[in-house]
C-alpha positions as CSV (number, residue, x, y, z in Angstrom):
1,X,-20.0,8.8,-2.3
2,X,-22.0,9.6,-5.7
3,X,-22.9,12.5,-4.6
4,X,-19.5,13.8,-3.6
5,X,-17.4,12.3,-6.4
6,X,-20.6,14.5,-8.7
7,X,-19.8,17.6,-6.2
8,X,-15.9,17.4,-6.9
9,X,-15.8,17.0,-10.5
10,X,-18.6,19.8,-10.9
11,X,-16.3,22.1,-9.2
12,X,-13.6,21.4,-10.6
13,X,-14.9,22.0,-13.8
14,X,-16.3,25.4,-12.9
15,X,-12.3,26.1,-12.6
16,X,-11.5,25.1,-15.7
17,X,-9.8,22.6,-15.1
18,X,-9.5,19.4,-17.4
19,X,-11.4,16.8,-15.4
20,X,-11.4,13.1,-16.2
21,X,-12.7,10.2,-14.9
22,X,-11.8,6.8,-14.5
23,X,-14.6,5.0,-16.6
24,X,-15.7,2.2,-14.3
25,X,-15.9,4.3,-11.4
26,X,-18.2,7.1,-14.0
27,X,-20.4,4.2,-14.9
28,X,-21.1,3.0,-11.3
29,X,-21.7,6.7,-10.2
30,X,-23.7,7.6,-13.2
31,X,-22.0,10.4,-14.0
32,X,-22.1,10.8,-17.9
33,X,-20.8,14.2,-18.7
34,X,-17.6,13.8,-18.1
35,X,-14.4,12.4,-20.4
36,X,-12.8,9.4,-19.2
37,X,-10.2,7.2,-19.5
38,X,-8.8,3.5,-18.1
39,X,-6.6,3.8,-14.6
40,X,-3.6,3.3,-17.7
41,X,-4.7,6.1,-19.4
42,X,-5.3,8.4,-16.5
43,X,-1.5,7.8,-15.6
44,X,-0.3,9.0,-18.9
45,X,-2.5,12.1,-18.9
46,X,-3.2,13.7,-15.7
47,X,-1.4,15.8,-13.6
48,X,-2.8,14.7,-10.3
49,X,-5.2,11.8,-9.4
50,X,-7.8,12.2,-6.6
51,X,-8.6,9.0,-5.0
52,X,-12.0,9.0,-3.2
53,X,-12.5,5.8,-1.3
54,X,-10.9,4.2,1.8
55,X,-7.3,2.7,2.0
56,X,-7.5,-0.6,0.2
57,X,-8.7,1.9,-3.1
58,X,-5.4,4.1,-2.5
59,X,-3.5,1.3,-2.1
60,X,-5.0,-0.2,-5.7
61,X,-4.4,2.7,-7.6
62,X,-1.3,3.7,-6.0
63,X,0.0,0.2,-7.6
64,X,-1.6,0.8,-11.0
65,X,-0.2,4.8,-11.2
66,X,3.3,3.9,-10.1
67,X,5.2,4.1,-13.3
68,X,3.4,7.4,-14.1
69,X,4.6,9.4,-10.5
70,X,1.4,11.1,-11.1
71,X,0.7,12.4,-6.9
72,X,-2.1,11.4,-5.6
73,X,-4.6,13.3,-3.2
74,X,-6.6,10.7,-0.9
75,X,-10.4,11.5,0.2
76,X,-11.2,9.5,2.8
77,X,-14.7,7.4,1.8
78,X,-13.8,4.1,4.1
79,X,-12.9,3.8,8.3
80,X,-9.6,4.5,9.5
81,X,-8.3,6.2,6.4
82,X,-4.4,5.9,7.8
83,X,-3.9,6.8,3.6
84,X,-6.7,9.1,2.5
85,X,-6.6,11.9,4.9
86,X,-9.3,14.3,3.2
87,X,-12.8,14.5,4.9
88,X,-15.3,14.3,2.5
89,X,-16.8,17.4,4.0
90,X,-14.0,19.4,3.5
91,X,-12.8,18.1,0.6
92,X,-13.6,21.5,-1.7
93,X,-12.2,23.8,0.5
94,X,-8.8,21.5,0.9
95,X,-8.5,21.0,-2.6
96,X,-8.8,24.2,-3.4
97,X,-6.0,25.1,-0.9
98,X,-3.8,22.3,-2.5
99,X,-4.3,23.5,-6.2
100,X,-2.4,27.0,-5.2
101,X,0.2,25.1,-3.8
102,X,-0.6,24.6,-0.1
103,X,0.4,21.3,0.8
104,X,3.4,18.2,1.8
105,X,4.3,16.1,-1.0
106,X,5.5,12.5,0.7
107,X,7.3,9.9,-1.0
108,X,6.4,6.6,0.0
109,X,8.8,3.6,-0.9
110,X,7.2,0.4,-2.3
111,X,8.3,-3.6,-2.2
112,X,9.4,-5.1,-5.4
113,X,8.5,-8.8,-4.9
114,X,9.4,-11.7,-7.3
115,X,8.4,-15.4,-6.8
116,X,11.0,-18.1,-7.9
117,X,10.4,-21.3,-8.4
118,X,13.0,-24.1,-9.4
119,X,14.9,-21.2,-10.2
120,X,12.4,-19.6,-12.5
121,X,10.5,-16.5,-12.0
122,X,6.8,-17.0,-11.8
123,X,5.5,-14.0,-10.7
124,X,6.3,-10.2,-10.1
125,X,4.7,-7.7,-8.2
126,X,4.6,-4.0,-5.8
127,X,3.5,-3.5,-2.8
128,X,2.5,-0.2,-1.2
129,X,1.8,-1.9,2.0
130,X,3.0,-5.7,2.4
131,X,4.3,-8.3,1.1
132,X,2.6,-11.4,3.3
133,X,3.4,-15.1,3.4
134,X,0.6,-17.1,5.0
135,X,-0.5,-20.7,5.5
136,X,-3.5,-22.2,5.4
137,X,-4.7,-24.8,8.1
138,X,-1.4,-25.9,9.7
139,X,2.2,-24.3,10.3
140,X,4.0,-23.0,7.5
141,X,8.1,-23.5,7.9
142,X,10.2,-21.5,6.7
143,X,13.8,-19.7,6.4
144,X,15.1,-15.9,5.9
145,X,18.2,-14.7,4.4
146,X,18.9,-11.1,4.8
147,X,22.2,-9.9,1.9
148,X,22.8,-13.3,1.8
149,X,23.2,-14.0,5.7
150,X,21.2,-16.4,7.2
151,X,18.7,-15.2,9.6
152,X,16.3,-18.0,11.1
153,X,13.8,-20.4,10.3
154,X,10.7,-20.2,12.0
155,X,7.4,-22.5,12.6
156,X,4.4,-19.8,12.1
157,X,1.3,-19.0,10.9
158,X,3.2,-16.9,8.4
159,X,5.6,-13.6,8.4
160,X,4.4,-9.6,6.7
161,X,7.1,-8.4,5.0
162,X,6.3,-4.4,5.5
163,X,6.7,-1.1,3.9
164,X,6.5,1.8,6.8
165,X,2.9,2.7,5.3
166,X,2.0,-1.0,6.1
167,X,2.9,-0.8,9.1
168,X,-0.5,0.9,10.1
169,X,-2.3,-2.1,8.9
170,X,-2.0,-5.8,8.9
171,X,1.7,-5.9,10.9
172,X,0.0,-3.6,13.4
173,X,-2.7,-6.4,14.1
174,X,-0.1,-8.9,14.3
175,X,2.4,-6.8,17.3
176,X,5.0,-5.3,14.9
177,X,6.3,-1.6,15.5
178,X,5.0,1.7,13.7
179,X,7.5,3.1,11.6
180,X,7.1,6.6,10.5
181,X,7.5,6.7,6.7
182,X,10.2,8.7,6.5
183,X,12.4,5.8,7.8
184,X,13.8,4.0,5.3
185,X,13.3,0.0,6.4
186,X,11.2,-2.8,6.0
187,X,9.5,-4.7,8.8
188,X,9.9,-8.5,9.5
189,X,6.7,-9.6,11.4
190,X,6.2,-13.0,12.1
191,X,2.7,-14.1,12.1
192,X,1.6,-15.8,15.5
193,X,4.9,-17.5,15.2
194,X,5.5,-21.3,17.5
195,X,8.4,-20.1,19.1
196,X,7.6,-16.8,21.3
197,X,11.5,-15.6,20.8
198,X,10.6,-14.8,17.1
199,X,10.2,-11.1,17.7
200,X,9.5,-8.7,14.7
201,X,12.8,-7.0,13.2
202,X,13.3,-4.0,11.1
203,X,16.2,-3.7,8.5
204,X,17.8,-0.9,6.1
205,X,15.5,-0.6,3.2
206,X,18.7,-1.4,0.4
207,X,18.2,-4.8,2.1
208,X,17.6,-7.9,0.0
209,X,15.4,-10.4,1.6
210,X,14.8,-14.2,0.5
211,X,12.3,-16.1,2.7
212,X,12.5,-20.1,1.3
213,X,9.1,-22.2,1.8
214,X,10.5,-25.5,3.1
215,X,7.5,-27.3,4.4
216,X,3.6,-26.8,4.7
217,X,0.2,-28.1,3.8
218,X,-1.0,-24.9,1.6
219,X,0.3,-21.6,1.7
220,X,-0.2,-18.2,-0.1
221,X,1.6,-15.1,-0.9
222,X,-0.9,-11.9,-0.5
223,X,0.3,-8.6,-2.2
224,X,-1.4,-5.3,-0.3
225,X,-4.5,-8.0,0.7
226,X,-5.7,-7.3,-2.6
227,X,-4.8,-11.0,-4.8
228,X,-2.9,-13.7,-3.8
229,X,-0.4,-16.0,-5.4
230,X,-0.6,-19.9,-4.9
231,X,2.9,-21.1,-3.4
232,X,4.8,-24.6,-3.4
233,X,7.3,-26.4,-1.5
234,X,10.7,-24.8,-2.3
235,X,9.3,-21.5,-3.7
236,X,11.8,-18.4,-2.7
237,X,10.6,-15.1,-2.4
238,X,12.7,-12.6,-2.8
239,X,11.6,-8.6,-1.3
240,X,13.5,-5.1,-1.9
241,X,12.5,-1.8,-2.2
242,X,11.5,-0.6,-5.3
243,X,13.4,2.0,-7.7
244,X,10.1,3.9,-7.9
245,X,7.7,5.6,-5.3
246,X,4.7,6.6,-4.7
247,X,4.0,10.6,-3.9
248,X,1.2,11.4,-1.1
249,X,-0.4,15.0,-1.0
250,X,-1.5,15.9,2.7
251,X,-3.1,19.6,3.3
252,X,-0.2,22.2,4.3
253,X,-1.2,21.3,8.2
254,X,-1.0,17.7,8.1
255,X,0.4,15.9,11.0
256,X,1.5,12.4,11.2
257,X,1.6,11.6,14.5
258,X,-1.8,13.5,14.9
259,X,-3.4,11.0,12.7
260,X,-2.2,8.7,14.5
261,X,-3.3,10.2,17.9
262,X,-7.0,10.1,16.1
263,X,-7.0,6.7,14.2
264,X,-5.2,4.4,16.9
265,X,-7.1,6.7,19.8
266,X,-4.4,7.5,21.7
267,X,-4.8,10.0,25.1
């Protein structure tokens, strides 16, 4: 990866373009003729962030460049690479094509999540992926309101909460549908749940959701798989879409049910 990230930003340069780099990632490659700047800073001065690395590193930066709708170009660096589409090895030649205009932009809708506890909020996040409730060594219970209708309570492991990108990743595992990210909905997925009739659900994204914690041991809420909030007894959650999104570059001849067909394996 060192070796590419000093390949992309060397031609890059020879195009005069302005090239920065984010200054952890330039310290771990040794790269040290270069400008950089913080993930924050990047946001406010780049026109378009290339994000080398596998999914969980899109995912992370996708969260931290949100307010600054600065697109984003994925090379894939990790396995399936359901967000970074690029092959290293053709990375140049792709990027090259993309800089004269030759590509899909994609919006991709986030989760706005807030935790409430005795009516307080004690924590606020995005989500590119999911939003996941999950216990820890017994059965979590717990109850979903959809615009302010009551839905179910359920005996589970735990229920995903997903954005169409997530459902290519940890609702997939757990036997929820693949929704195309142009559809606008979020996924209900209950997580290896005691009763078999719980069966996952899809709603209109303008939904509001409020899932209520009423009884279990220990239990955490997990934002993208990336950091986790502690929960308590009586906690609500509360899940909508977001007012902002996240833009995806794919080459001109990207296909989405063709990544599919070559992640998932498909005849």
């Amino acid at each position: 990866m060192q070796n590419d990230l000093a390949d992309l930003a060397q031609h890059l340069s020879a195009k005069n373009l302005e090239v920065w780099l984010e200054e952890n990632t330039a310290k771990h490659a040794q790269l040290k003729h270069y400008k950089t700047l913080s993930l924050a800073e990047i946001g406010k001065t780049a026109d378009l962030a290339i994000v080398m690395g596998g999914d969980g590193t899109m995912l992370s930066v996708a969260r931290s460049l949100m307010e600054a709708d600065v697109p984003l170009v994925g090379v894939n660096r990790g396995r399936f690479g359901f967000l970074t589409d690029l092959r290293a090895e053709d990375m140049l030649a792709e990027i090259d094509r993309m800089l004269t205009g030759e590509f899909i932009k994609e919006p991709r809708m986030l989760l706005a999540t807030q935790v409430l506890r005795q009516g307080k909020v004690i924590h606020t996040s995005y989500a590119l992926n999911d939003v996941v409730i999950k216990s820890g060594l017994r059965l979590i219970e717990l109850e979903v309101e959809i615009d302010h209708k009551f839905v179910y309570k359920q005996r589970s492991d735990g229920l995903i909460l997903s954005t169409p990108t997530g459902t290519t990743a940890y609702a997939l595992s757990a036997g929820g549908p693949i929704l195309h990210p142009n559809l606008e909905a979020i996924s209900l997925v209950p997580i290896c749940p005691h009763t078999l009739s719980n069966r996952p659900i899809a709603v209109n994204s303008t939904s509001e959701i409020v899932v209520s914690l009423v009884q279990f041991d220990e239990a955490q809420l997990s934002i993208d798989g990336q950091f986790q909030v502690t929960l308590a007894v009586g906690d609500q959650i509360l899940v909508s879409r977001a007012e902002k999104t996240i833009s995806l570059l794919h080459p001109s001849e990207y296909c989405y049910f063709d990544m599919l067909r070559n992640k998932l394996n498909w005849g």
